[in-house]
N, C-alpha and C positions, 0 to 999 in steps of 0.2 A: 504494500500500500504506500503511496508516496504521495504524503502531505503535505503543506505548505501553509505556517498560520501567519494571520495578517495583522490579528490587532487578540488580544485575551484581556479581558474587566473580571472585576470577583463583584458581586453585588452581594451586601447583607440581604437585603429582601427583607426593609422593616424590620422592626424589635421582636415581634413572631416568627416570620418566617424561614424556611429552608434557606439557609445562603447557597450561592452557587456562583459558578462560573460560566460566562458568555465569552466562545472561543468564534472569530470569523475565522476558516479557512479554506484552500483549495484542495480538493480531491483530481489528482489527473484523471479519474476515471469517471467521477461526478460532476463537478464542476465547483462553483461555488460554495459552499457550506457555511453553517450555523451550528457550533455544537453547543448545550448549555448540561454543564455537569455539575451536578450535586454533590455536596460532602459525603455521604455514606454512597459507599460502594456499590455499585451496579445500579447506581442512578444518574443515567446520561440519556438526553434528546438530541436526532441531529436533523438538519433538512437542510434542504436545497435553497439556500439564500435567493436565488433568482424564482423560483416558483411560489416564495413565499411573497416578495413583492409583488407577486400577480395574485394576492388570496390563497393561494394552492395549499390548504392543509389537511389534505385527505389523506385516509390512509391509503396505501398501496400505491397511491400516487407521488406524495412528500414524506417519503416515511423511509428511515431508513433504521440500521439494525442499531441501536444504543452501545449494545455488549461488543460488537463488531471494531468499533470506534473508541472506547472507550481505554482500554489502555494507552492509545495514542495519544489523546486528548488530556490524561492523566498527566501522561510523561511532558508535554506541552506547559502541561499546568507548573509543573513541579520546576524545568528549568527556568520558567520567567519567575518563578518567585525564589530561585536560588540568581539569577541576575539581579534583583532587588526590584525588580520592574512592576514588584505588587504594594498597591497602594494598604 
């Protein structure tokens, strides 16, 4: 799989919520991406950043495998917050 990220934010998500991470990057074999991953493990969303600016959030349509993705996106996570680049 050969990724490419372009911008990664951590959001708290309010004094309630799941914080999580908002990863944009490119898939050569998908195109554009959105990953958004969660603090506990095996909770990750990804789609298609261009189908999603056209509405497109169907499943089988904008849907891709979370667990699929999910290590990469981790390991993403992990070297921008050992570069200090996490707010």
């Amino acid at each position: 799989m050969q990724l490419t990220f372009d911008a990664i934010q951590y959001h708290r998500n309010g004094i309630s919520g799941s914080p999580f991470h908002v990863l944009i990057f490119r898939d050569s074999s998908q195109g554009r991406m959105v990953g958004i991953v969660f603090e506990q493990q095996h909770h990750a969303a990804v789609f298609n950043l261009d189908k999603l600016a056209f509405g497109d959030v169907a499943f089988g349509s904008n849907s891709f495998r979370g667990d699929h993705y999910e290590p990469h996106l981790r390991n993403a996570i992990a070297q921008h917050q050992q570069k200090g680049d996490e707010a």
